[in-house]
N, C-alpha and C positions, 0 to 999 in steps of 0.2 A: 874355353869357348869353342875350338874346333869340334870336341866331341859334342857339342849341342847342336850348332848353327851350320856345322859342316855336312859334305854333301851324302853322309850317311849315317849324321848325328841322329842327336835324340827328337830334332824339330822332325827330320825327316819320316822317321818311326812313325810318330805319335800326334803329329798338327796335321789335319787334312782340311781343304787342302795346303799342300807344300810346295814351293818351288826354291831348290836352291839359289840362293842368292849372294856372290861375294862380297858384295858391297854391305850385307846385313852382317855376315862374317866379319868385316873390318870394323866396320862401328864397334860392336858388341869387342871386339880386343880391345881397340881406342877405348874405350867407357871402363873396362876392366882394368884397364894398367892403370886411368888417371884415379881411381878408386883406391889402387895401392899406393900412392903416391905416400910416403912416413910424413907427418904430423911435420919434423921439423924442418922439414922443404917448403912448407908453404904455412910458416910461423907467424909473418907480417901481411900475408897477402893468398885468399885461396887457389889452390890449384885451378885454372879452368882451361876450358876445352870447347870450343864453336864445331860443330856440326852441321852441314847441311847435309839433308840426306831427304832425295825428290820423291815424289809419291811413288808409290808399290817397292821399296824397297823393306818396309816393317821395320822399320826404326822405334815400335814401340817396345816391343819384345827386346832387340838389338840396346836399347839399357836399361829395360826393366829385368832382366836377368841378370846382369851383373851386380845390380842393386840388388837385390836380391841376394845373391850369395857372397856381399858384403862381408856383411854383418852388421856397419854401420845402422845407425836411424836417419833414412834419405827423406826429402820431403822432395813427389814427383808435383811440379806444378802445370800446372795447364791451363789454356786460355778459355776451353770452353767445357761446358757440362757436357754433352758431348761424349768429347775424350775422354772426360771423367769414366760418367760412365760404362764406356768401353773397356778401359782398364780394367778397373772395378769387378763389370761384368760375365768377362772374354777375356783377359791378360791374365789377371788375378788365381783362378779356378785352374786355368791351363798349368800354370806356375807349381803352382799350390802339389796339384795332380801329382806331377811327372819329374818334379824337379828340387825343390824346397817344401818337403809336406808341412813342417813347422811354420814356413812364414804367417806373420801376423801383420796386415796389411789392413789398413782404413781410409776409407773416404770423408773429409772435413772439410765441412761448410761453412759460411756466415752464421755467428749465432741469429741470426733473424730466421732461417729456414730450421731453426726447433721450439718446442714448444716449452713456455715458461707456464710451469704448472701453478705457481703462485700466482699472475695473471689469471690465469684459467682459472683457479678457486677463487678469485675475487670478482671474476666476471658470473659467476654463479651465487655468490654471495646476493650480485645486487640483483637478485631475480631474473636476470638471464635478458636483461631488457633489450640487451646491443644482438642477442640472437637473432637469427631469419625463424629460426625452428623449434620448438623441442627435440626434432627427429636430430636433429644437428647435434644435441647435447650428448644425446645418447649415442651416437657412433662414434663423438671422439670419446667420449669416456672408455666407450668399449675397445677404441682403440689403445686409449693410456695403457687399458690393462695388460696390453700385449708389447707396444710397441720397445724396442729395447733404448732408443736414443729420440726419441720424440720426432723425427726426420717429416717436414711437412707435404714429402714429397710420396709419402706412403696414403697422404689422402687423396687418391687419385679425382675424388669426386668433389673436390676444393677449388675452386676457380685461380687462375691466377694470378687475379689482383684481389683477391677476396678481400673484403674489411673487417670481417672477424677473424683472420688469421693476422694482422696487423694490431689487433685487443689482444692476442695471447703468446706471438711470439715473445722470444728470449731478447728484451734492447739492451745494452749496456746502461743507459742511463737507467731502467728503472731495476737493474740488479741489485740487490740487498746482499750479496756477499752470501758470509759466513750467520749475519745475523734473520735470512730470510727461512721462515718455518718448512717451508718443502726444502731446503736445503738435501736433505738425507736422500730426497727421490728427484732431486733435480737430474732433469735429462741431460742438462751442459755438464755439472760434473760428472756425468758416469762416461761423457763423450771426454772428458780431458781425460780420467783414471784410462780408459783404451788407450786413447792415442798413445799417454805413456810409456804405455806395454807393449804398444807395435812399432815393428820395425819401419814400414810402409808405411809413409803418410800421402795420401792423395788428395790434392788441394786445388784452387785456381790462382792465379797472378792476384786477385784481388784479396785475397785472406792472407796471402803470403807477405804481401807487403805491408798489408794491415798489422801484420803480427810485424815486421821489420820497422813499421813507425810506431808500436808501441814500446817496444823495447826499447827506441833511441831515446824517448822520453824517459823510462826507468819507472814505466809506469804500468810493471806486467808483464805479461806475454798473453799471446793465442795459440800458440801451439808449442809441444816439449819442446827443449833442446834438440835439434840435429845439427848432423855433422854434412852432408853434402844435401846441396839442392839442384836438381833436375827438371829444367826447365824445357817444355815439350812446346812448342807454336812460340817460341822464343823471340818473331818478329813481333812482337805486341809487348816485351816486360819494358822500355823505353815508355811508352803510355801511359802504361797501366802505374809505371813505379811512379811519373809526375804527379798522377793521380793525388797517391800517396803522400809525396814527399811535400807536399804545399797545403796551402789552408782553402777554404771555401767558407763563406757567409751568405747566408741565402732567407729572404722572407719567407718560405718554410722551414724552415729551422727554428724561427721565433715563433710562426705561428702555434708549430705543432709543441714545441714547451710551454705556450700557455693555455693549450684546451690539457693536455695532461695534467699540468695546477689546477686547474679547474675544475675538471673531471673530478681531481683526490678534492680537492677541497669544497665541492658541492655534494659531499654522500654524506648529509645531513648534517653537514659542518658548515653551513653559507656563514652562519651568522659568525661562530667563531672564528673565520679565515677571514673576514671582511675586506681587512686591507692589503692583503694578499690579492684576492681578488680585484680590488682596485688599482693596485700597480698592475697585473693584466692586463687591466682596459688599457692603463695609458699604456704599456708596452706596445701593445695592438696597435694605435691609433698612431704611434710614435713609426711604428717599423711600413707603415700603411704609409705614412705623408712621406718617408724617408725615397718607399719606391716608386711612385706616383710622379718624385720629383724625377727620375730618369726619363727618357726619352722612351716614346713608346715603340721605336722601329726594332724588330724582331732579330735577333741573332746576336753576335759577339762582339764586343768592342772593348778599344782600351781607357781604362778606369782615371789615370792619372791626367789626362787632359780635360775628361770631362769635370773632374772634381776640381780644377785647376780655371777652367772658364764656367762653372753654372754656379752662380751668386748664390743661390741659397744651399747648395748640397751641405758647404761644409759647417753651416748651422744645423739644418737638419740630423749631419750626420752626429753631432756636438749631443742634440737632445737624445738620439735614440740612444748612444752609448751612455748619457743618466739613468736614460730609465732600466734602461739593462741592469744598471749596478744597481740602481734604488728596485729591482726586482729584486735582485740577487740576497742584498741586505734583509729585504722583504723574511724573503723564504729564510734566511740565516737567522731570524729572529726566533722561530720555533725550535722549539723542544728538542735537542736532537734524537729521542729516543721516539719521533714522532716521525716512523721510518722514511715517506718518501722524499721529505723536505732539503738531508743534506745533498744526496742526488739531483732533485732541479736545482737547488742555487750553485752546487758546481756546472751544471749545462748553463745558466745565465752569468757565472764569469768566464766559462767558454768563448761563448757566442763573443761575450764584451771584449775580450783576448784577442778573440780572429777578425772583430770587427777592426780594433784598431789596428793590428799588424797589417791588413788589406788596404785601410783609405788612412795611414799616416801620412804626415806630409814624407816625402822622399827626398835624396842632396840629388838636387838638381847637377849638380858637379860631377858626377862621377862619368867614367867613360862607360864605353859600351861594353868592352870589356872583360867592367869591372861590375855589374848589375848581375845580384844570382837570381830575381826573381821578375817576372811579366808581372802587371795586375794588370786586370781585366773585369767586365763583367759579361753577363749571359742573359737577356732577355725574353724569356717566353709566353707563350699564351695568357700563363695562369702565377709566374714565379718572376723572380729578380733575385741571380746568384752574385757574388764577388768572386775573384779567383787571386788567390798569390799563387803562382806556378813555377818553378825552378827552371829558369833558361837552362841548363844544364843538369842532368840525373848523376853526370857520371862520377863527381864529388862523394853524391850523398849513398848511391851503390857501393863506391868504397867504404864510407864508414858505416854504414846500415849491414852490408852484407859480406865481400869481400873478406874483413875482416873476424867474422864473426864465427867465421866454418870455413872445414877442411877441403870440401873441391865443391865445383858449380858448372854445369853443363848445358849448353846451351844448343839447342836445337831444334831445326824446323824446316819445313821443305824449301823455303823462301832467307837464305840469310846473305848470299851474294849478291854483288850489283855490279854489273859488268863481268863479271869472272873471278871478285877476290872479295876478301871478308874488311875492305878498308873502312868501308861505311860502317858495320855492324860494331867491330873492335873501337872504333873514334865514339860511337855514341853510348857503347856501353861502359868507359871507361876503363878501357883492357889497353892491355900494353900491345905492341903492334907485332913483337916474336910470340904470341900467345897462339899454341897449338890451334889448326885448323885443319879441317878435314873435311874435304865435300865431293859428295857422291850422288854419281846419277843416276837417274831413273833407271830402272829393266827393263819399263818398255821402249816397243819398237815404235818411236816415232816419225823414223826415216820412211819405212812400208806404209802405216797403218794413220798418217798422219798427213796434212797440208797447213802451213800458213800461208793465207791469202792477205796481201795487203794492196790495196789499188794501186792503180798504174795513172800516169797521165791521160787526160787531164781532170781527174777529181781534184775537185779544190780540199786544199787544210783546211782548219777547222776555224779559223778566223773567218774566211772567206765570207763574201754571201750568199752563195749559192751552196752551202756546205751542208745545211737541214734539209735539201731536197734530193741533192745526190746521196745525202746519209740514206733517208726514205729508199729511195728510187733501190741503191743497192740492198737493203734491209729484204725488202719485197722479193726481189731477185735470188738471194741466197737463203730465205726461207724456202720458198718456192723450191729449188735444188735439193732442201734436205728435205723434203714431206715434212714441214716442222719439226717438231726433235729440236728445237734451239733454245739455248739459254744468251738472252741480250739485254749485257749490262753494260751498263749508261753512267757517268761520271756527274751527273748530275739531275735531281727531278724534273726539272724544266724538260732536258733534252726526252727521259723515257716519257713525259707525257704527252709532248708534241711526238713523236714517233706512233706510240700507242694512238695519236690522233688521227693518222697519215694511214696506219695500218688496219685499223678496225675493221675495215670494209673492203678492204683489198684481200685479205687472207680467207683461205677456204678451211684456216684449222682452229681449232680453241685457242684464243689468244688473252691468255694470263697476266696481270700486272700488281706489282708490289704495292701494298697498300689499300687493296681491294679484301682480303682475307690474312689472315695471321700465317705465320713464315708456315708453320710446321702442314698448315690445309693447302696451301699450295704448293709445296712442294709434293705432297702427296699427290692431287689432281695433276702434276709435272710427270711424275713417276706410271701413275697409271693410265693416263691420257696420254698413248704416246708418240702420238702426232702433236702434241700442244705444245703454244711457244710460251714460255716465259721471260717479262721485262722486268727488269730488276737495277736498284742499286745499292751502294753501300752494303749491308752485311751478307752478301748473296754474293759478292766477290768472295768468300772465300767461307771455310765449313761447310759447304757444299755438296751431297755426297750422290750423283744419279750415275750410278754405272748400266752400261746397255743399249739398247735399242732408244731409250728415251730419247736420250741428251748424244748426238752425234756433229751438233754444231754451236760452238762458242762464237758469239759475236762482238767487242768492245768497241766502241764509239769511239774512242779516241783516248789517249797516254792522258794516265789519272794524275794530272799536276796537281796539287792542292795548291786552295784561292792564300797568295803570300798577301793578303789583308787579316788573314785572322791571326788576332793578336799573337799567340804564341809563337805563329809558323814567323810571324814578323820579327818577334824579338827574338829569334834562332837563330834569325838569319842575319839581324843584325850583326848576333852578339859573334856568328863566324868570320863577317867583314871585317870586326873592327878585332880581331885575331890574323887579319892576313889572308883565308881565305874565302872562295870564292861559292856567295850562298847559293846560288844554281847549282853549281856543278858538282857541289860538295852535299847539299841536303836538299834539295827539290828531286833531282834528276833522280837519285838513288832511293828516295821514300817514292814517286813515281812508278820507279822496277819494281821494285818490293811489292805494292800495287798490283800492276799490273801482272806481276808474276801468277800469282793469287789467282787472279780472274783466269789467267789463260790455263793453270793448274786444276780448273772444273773439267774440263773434257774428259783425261785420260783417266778412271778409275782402274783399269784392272787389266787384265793384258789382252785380254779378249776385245776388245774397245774399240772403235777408231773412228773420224771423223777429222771436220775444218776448223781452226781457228781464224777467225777474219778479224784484223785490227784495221779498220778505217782510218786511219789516221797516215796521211803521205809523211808526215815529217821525220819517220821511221826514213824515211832516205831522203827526204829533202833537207834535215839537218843535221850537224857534224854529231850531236849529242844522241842520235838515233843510233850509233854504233853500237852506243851501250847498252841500248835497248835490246838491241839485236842479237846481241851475246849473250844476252843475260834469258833469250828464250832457251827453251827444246829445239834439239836438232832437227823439224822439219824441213821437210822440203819445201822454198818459197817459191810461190805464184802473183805474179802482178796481175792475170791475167782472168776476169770470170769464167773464160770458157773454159779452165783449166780448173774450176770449182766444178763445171758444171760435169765434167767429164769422170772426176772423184766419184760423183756421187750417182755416175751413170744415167744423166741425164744429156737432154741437146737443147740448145737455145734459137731461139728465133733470130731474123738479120737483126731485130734492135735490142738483143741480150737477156732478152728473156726467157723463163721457162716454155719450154714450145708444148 
């Protein structure tokens, strides 16, 4: 690793630009020694290894190289397309060039981002009726002829919610195996014979655990066998594995199995399918009164009280689980060699499987404990989900993963909370001596940096007066950066009362989420570079404006999450009735992690600098602020605005404003 990453290695030669960096040197050992680690060391349990390592110090190279000169089959995961592509695009080539000319390295998607060319010949079959075009027919054909894995990401000129890519992707449910005719040119198998072959596999959190809950099932796989998995933005596989690891029932799930019956069984077959067709309707009609009977207030709530006080659910839910089965039966009555048939009636004893594991009765007896799963449900606009969620991943991580392969690395700019890895090790199911390593940033945020948090007497965020002094300062410390600000809001209420307050006060472009799609905004961010941007939720973090744009981060206030929604409640339960304590133990540390994120926009590059403003006094008005505090970049702190305003080379009038 010295001769690559060292300060006259091969990075230095041949990456421009280069800056040596110890702390990339040290990763890249760490990552290479737990890679050697012998097979019978970690027999019952994989090797792993927690990582934090803070922006600019190139933690991607720092273990995409030693993976690399393995030898193993590693699968690199990652939380966003994104990084994907990066890798892919810029890690990959670089690698390739100057270092392991052999590697064989692939990027692997969800089957729904390729195309199922048996779809596609059956959507042309039926005269192309579901087309917008003819011109359509003939670019993808023309593209079939070329494409190597059918990737739907090569039709640049496909919208992103297209509904004819949704008639031709690859579903699982309508896969015909080994007995489906395009078999020979199917693009998913020529996509598993690669992945086989390569040693890289590039993936995200979501396909990876996809492929970890099919195996536990013993029902497959999604990607080869590997031996180590590397996990990159690591504060998200906690999420993403619940995701996974629990069930979900949702009236589009029924819906969309029975216009697909429908579909196969009206292409000039109505009359033969008849009764098929008619268990449909009552399907429909059944899963339509089932969701109607919930409550129509918007958002997430818990499943087992309301199924426990509403008189009619657990009739309703009685009739839809018949009709499910009397689907099911339906469809099991044909032919099996009357191909799509055994594929839906296994989706309709699915549904009927997740229905009943979601709204069973539950023993009311058990302790807090002792319960592994939340129900819940989800109400929106247009849909009504069910949820069974696993109070706890770090069980099912051991037997899903742990288990299953030789090491597992975990890493991301964000995995301490307060100073140490207790939080991350407790939720990810790791034992507490489990190798840890974390490393800070290169840049200079002592020089080239300020956080600014108010001083007395701004009120906290309880307060009543808190959305006008929010405003008032908001106004004040744009004003100070010539815009250049990204200000994110813990919640839509607050950016939109802000955005209300400021519209008319500001002399610069002023941007807000929700108004245009992420990727047009951030562009108008990027090239408008006086423009503010208000944002929440996914704009905490993946983030990427280095420069003159972006020189002032502003957050409303320490991102608590609301402890009403179901999950965050039965977490916190189930660590009370463990002994400890659910604030301090899982609010305050998901919180950091949070906030880290947001205030981690500012500094891309070393060239960089600017304010971070956290509005929020409780950062010293409460004991639990300490850990906040530690868990920032080393700036230098200011209570004071006139001490923003002097950063940024400006001077304020006697009532604190921009003069």
């Amino acid at each position: 690793m010295d001769k690559i990453f060292g300060p006259d290695g091969l990075l230095a030669k041949h990456l421009s630009p280069y800056q040596y960096r110890p702390g990339q040197l040290e990763m890249a050992r760490a990552v290479a020694r737990l890679l050697e680690t012998p097979d019978e060391y970690c027999a019952d349990q994989a090797a792993c290894l927690l990582i934090e390592a803070e922006t600019g110090l190139g933690k991607t190279l720092a273990y995409l190289i030693p993976a690399a000169l393995s030898g193993q089959r590693v699968v690199v995961s990652t939380n966003t397309r994104n990084l994907q592509d990066q890798i892919l695009g810029r890690e990959i080539p670089f690698i390739r060039e100057w270092i392991a000319p052999d590697l064989k390295a692939l990027g692997v998607k969800g089957r729904q981002n390729y195309l199922c060319l048996y779809r596609w010949r059956q959507l042309q079959a039926a005269g192309l009726a579901d087309l917008q075009t003819g011109g359509e027919e003939k670019a993808i054909d023309s593209w079939i002829a070329g494409t190597v894995h059918g990737d739907r990401s090569e039709l640049h000129w496909l919208g992103s919610g297209s509904p004819l890519w949704q008639k031709i992707c690859c579903q699982s449910h309508f896969c015909l195996g080994s007995q489906c005719p395009e078999a020979t040119g199917c693009f998913l198998n020529r996509l598993r014979r690669d992945a086989a072959a390569s040693q890289l596999l590039i993936v995200n959190h979501h396909l990876l655990f996809s492929d970890l809950a099919v195996r536990r099932t013993g029902h497959g796989e999604v990607l080869p066998r590997y031996h180590t998995v590397l996990f990159d933005e690591a504060h998200h596989v906690e999420n993403v594995a619940t995701t996974f690891f629990g069930f979900t029932f949702s009236r589009f799930q029924v819906l969309d199995l029975c216009g697909d019956v429908e579909r196969s069984a009206g292409d000039g077959q109505a009359s033969k399918h008849g009764d098929i067709l008619s268990a449909a309707r009552c399907l429909k009609e059944s899963v339509e009164r089932f969701a109607a009977a919930f409550p129509e207030q918007r958002g997430r709530f818990p499943l087992q009280e309301l199924l426990a006080s509403h008189p009619d659910l657990p009739a309703l839910r009685a009739d839809l689980a018949a009709a499910l089965q009397e689907f099911a039966q339906r469809l099991e009555s044909n032919p099996a060699s009357d191909s799509p048939w055994p594929q839906y009636s296994g989706r309709a004893w699915e549904l009927a499987d997740r229905l009943e594991k979601i709204t069973r009765e539950q023993f009311d007896d058990l302790a807090d404990e002792e319960i592994s799963h939340t129900y819940w449900y989800e109400r929106s606009d247009r849909n009504l989900a069910l949820y069974a969620t696993p109070v706890d991943v770090a069980a099912e991580l051991h037997t899903a993963l742990y288990t299953q392969v030789g090491h597992c690395v975990f890493t991301s700019a964000t995995l301490t909370t307060g100073g140490n890895f207790r939080y991350a090790l407790e939720r990810l199911g790791l034992p507490a001596e489990t190798p840890t390593l974390s490393l800070a940033s290169p840049f200079d945020y002592q020089a080239k940096t300020m956080l600014y948090i108010p001083g007395a007497p701004f009120p906290e965020p309880t307060a009543p007066g808190y959305p006008q002094a929010l405003h008032q300062c908001l106004a004040a410390l744009i004003g100070w950066a010539g815009g250049r600000t990204l200000a994110l809001f813990t919640s839509l209420a607050a950016m939109d009362k802000a955005h209300a307050a400021l519209r008319d006060q500001l002399p610069y472009p002023l941007l807000i989420q929700g108004e245009a799609p992420r990727r047009v905004l951030l562009q108008r961010f990027c090239q408008e570079t006086d423009s503010v941007l208000l944002a929440v939720a996914s704009f905490w973090e993946g983030i990427d404006v280095p420069g003159e744009a972006l020189s002032l981060v502003i957050i409303d206030k320490l991102p608590f999450e609301v402890p009403s929604d179901p999950v965050i409640m039965a977490r916190m339960n189930h660590i009370k009735a463990l002994g400890g304590n659910p604030f301090n133990d899982y609010q305050v540390p998901r919180a950091i992690l949070t906030l880290r994120q947001g205030v981690g926009r500012l500094m891309r590059t070393t060239d960089d600098r600017g304010v971070i403003a956290i509005l929020d006094t409780r950062l010293f008005g409460k004991g639990y602020g300490r850990q906040f505090l530690r868990s920032l970049p080393p700036s230098p702190v200011s209570r004071d605005l006139d001490d923003v305003a002097a950063f940024f080379g400006r001077r304020t009038t006697a009532h604190g404003q921009p003069a």
